[in-house]
C-alpha positions as CSV (number, residue, x, y, z in Angstrom):
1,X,0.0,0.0,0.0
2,X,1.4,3.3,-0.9
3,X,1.6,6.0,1.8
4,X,0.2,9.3,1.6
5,X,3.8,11.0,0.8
6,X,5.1,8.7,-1.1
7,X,2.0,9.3,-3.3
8,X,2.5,12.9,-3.0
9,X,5.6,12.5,-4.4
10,X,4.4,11.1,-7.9
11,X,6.2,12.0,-10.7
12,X,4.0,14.4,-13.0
13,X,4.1,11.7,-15.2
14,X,2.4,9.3,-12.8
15,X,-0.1,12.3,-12.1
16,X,-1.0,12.6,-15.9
17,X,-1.4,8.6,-16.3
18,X,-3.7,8.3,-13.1
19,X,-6.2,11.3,-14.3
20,X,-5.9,10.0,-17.7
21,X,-7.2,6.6,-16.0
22,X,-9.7,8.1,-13.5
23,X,-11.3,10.1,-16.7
24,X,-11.6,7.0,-19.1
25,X,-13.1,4.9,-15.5
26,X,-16.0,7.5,-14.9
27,X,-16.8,7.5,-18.9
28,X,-16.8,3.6,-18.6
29,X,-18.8,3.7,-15.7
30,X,-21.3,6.0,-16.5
31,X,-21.9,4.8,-19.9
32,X,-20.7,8.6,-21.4
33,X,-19.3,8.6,-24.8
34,X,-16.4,10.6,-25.0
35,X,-18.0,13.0,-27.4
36,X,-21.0,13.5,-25.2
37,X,-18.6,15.7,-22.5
38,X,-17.2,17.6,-25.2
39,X,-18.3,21.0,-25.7
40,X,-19.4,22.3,-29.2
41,X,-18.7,26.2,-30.2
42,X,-20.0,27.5,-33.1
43,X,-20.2,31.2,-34.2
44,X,-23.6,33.1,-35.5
45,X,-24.5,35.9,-37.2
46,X,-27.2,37.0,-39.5
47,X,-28.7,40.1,-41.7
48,X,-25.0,40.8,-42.7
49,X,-27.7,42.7,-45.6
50,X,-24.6,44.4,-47.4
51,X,-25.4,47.1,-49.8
52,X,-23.3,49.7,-51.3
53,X,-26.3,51.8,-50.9
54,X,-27.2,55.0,-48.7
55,X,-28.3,54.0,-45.5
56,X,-32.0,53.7,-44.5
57,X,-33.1,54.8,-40.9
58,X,-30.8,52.4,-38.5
59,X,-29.8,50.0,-41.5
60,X,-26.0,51.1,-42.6
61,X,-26.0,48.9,-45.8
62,X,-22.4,50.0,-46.6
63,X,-21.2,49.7,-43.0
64,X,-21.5,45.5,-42.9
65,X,-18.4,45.0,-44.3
66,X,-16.2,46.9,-42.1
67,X,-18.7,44.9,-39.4
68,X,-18.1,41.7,-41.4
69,X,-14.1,42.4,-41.0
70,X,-14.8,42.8,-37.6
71,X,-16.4,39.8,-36.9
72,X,-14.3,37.3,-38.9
73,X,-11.0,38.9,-36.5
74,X,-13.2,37.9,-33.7
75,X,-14.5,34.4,-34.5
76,X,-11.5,33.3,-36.6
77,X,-9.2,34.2,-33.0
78,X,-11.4,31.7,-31.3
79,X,-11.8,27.5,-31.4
80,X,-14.5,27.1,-33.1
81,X,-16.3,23.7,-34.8
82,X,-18.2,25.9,-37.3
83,X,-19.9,28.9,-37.9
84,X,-23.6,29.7,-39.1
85,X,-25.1,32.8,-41.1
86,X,-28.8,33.0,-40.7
87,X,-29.3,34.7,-44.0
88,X,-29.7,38.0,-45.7
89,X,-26.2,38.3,-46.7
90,X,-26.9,41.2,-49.2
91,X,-29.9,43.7,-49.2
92,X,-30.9,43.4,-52.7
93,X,-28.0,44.1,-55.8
94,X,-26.1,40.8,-56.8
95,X,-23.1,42.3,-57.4
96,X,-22.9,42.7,-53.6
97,X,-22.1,39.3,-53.2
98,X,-18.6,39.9,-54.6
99,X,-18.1,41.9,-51.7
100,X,-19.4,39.2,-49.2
101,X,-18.1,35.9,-50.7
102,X,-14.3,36.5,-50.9
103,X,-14.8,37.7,-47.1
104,X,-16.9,34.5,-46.1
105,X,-14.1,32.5,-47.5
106,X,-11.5,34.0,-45.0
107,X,-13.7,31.9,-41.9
108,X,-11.0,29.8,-41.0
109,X,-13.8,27.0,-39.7
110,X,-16.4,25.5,-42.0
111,X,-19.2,27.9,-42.7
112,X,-22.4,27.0,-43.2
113,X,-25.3,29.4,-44.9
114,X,-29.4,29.6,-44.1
115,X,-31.2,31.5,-47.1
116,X,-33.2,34.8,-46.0
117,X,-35.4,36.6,-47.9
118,X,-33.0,39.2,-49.6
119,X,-31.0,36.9,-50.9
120,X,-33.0,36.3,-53.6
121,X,-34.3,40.1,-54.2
122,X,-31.6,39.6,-57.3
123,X,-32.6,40.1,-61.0
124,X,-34.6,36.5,-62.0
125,X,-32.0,35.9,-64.7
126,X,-29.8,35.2,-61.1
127,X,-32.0,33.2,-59.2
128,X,-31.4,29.9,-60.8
129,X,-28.1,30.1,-60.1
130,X,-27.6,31.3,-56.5
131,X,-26.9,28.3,-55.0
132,X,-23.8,27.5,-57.1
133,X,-22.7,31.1,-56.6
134,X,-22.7,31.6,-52.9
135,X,-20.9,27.8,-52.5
136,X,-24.5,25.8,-51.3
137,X,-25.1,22.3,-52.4
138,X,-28.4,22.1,-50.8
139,X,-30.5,24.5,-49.8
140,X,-32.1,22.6,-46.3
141,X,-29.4,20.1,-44.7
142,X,-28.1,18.4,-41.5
143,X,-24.3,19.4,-40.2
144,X,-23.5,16.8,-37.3
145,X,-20.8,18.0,-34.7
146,X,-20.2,15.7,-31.8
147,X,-23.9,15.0,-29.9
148,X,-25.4,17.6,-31.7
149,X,-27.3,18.0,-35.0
150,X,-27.5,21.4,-36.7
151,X,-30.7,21.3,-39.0
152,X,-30.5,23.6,-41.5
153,X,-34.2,24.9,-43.1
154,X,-35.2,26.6,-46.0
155,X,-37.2,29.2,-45.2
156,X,-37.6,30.3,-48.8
157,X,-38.8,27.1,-49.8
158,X,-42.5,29.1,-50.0
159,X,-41.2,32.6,-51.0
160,X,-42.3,35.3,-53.1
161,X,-38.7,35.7,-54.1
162,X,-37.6,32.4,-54.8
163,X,-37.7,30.6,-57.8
164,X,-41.0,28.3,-57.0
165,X,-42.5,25.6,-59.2
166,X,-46.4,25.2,-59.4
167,X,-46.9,22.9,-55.9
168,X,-45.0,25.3,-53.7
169,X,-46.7,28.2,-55.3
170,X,-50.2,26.8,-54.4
171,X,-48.8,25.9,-51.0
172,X,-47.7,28.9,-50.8
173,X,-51.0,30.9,-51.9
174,X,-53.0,28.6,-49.1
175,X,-50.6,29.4,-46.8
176,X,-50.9,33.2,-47.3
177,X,-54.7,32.9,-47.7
178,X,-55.1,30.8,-44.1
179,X,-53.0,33.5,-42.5
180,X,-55.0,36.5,-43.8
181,X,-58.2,34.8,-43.4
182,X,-57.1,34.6,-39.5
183,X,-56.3,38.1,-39.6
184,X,-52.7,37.2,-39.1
185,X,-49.5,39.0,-40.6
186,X,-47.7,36.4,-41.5
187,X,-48.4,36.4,-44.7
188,X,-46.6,39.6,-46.0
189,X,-44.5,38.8,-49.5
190,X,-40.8,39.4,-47.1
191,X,-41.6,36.4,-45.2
192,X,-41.5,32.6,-45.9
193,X,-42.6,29.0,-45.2
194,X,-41.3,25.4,-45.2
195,X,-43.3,23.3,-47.9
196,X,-44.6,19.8,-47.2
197,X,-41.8,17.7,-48.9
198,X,-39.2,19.8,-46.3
199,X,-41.7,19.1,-43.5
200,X,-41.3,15.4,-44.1
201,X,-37.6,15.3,-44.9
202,X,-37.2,17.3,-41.6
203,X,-39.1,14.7,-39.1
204,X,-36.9,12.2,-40.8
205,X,-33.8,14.1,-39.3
206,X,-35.5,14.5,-36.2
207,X,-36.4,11.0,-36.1
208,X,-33.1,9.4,-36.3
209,X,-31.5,12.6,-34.2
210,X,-33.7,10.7,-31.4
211,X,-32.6,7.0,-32.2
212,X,-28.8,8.0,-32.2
213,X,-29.9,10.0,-28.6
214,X,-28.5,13.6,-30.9
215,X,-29.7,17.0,-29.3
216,X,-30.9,18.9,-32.3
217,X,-30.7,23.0,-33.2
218,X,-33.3,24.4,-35.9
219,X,-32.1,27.3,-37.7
220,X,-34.1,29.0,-40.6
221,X,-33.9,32.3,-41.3
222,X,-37.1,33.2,-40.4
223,X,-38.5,33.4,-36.9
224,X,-42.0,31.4,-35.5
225,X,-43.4,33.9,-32.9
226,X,-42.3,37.1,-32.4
227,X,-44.6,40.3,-32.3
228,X,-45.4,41.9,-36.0
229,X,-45.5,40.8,-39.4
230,X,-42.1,38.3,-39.4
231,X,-42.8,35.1,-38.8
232,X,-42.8,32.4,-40.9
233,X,-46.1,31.4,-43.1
234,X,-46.3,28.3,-41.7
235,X,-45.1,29.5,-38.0
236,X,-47.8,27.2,-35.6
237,X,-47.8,23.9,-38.0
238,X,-43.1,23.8,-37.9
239,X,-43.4,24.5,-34.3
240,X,-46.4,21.4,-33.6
241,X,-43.8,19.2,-35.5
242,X,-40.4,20.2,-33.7
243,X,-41.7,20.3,-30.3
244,X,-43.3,16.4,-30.6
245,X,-39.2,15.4,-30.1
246,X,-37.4,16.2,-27.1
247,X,-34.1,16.3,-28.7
248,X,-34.8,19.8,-30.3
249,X,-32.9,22.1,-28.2
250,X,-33.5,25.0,-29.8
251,X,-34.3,27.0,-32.7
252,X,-32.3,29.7,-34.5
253,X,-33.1,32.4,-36.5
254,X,-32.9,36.1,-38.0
255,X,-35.1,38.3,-40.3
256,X,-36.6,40.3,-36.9
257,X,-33.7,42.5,-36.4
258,X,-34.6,43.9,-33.8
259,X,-33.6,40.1,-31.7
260,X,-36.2,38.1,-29.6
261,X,-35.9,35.6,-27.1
262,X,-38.6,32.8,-25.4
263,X,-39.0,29.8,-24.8
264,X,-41.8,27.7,-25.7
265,X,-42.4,24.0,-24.2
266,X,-39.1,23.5,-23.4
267,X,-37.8,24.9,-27.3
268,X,-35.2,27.8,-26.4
269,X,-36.1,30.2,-29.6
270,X,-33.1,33.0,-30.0
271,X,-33.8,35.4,-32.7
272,X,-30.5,36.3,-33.3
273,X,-29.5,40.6,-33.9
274,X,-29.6,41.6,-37.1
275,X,-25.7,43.1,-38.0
276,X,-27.3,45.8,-40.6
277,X,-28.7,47.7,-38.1
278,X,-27.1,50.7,-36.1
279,X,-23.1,51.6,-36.3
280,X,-23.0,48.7,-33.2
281,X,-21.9,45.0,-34.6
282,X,-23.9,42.0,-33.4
283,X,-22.8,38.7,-33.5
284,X,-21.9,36.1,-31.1
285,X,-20.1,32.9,-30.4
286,X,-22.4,29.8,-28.7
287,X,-21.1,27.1,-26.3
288,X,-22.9,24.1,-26.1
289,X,-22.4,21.5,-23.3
290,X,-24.7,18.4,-22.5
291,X,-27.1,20.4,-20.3
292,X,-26.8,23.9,-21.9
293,X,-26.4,26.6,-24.6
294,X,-24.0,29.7,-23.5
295,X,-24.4,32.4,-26.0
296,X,-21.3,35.0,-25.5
297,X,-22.9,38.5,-27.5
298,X,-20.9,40.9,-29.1
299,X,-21.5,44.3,-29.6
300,X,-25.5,44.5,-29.9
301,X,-26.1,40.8,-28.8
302,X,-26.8,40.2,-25.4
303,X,-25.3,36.9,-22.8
304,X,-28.0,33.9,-22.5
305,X,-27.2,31.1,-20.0
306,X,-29.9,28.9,-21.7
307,X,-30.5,25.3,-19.7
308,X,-31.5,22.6,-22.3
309,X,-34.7,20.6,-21.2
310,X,-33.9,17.1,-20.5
311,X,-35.4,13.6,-22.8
């Protein structure tokens, strides 16, 4: 039996091999996957809306890219897994996206795009070709990091903007039709919706992000319930979906620049600032651990301490 100073007296070689065996023992014992403790970090921003245009009441079009500098030197000074732009990278001229791509490229992390509205307030002869442009394969996806699932959505999958075959334009029309039948506001033309083939392929990701025991972020470009005219068409019937699976965490978004935060049966929703607006930058850099979502703001964006609701 070793005595307590001859134990003390371990060389810090012995020290590193004993916590090294204490770690992998409580894993082992607890049934923890190594990945489960590890923290994912991603960065988020959204409404970058760059314009080389005269600014409109608190919108400085022309001032994003000094912001977008800004942020990059932040983010790209950090360790990071990824980072996420909830859309509206220009305001409306697609030459503005050669300002915005070369800088999106300097991300020293993989970077990973959510369509907004003014992305595709471009000239149609453009539209077909936007995804190939701005460097998307898909326009709705899944991006797995550790024990979480990042499910991207198409918000202009219903759009007034968006190229749109003859189903999603009739979903579309009942969609606006319900909402102003209702005497709701969701249906103005700068919104969007997710169309039924999405709806499906998303339950499918939700589904096996419960069987493989994944928490699960949302983020669309367009938020579900916050005050005025900007929520998504199809707000109340994403939301009954999503919150039928307690692995969704939370849901991410833009589009209300103003920001919002609630949370609804469990479902954190963080409307994330829109960087556009004021001379102030707003972005932020979001920790998440296996019982929580830490959201470090910059400039404009305020600190959440979020606790994630347990299966």
């Amino acid at each position: 039996m070793i005595g307590i100073f001859q134990f003390l007296k371990f060389p810090v070689r012995k020290w590193q091999e004993l916590i090294v065996f204490c770690l992998f023992f409580l894993n082992i014992s607890s049934g923890v996957d190594a990945q489960d403790i590890k923290p994912v970090r991603v960065g988020i921003f959204t409404d970058c809306q760059y314009c080389n245009c005269a600014t409109e009441g608190i919108r400085n079009y022309a001032l994003s890219l000094s912001k977008l500098d800004s942020c990059i030197t932040v983010l790209n000074s950090q360790p990071l897994d990824a980072i996420f732009h909830l859309g509206d990278m220009i305001d409306h001229d697609y030459s503005s996206y050669d300002s915005i791509i070369p800088r999106f490229q300097q991300f020293r992390v993989p970077l990973f795009l959510v369509l907004g509205n003014h992305d595709y307030m471009i000239k149609n002869k453009y539209k077909s070709g936007l995804l190939d442009h701005i460097g998307m394969k898909e326009d709705h996806y899944v991006a797995d990091f550790a024990n979480w699932r990042f499910i991207v959505l198409n918000g202009d999958d219903l759009s007034f903007f968006a190229p749109q075959d003859k189903k999603q334009k009739q979903e579309r029309n009942d969609l606006v039709y319900d909402q102003f039948q209702h005497l709701r506001s969701n249906g103005m033309p700068w919104n969007g919706g997710i169309g039924s083939e999405q709806m499906r392929w998303l339950e499918k990701q939700l589904i096996e992000a419960e069987q493989s025991h994944q928490h699960v972020i949302i983020l669309c470009h367009f938020p579900l319930f916050v005050k005025g005219d900007h929520n998504l068409f199809n707000n109340k019937e994403l939301f009954h979906l999503i919150s039928r699976y307690a692995c969704v965490k939370a849901y991410f978004n833009g589009h209300y620049h103003r920001g919002n935060y609630q949370m609804k049966q469990g479902i954190h929703m963080v409307n994330f600032k829109g960087m556009v607006d004021t001379d102030i930058n707003a972005f932020a850099v979001v920790t998440l651990t296996s019982d929580s979502i830490l959201i470090k703001g910059y400039g404009r964006e305020p600190d959440r301490y979020l606790k994630i609701r347990t299966e």
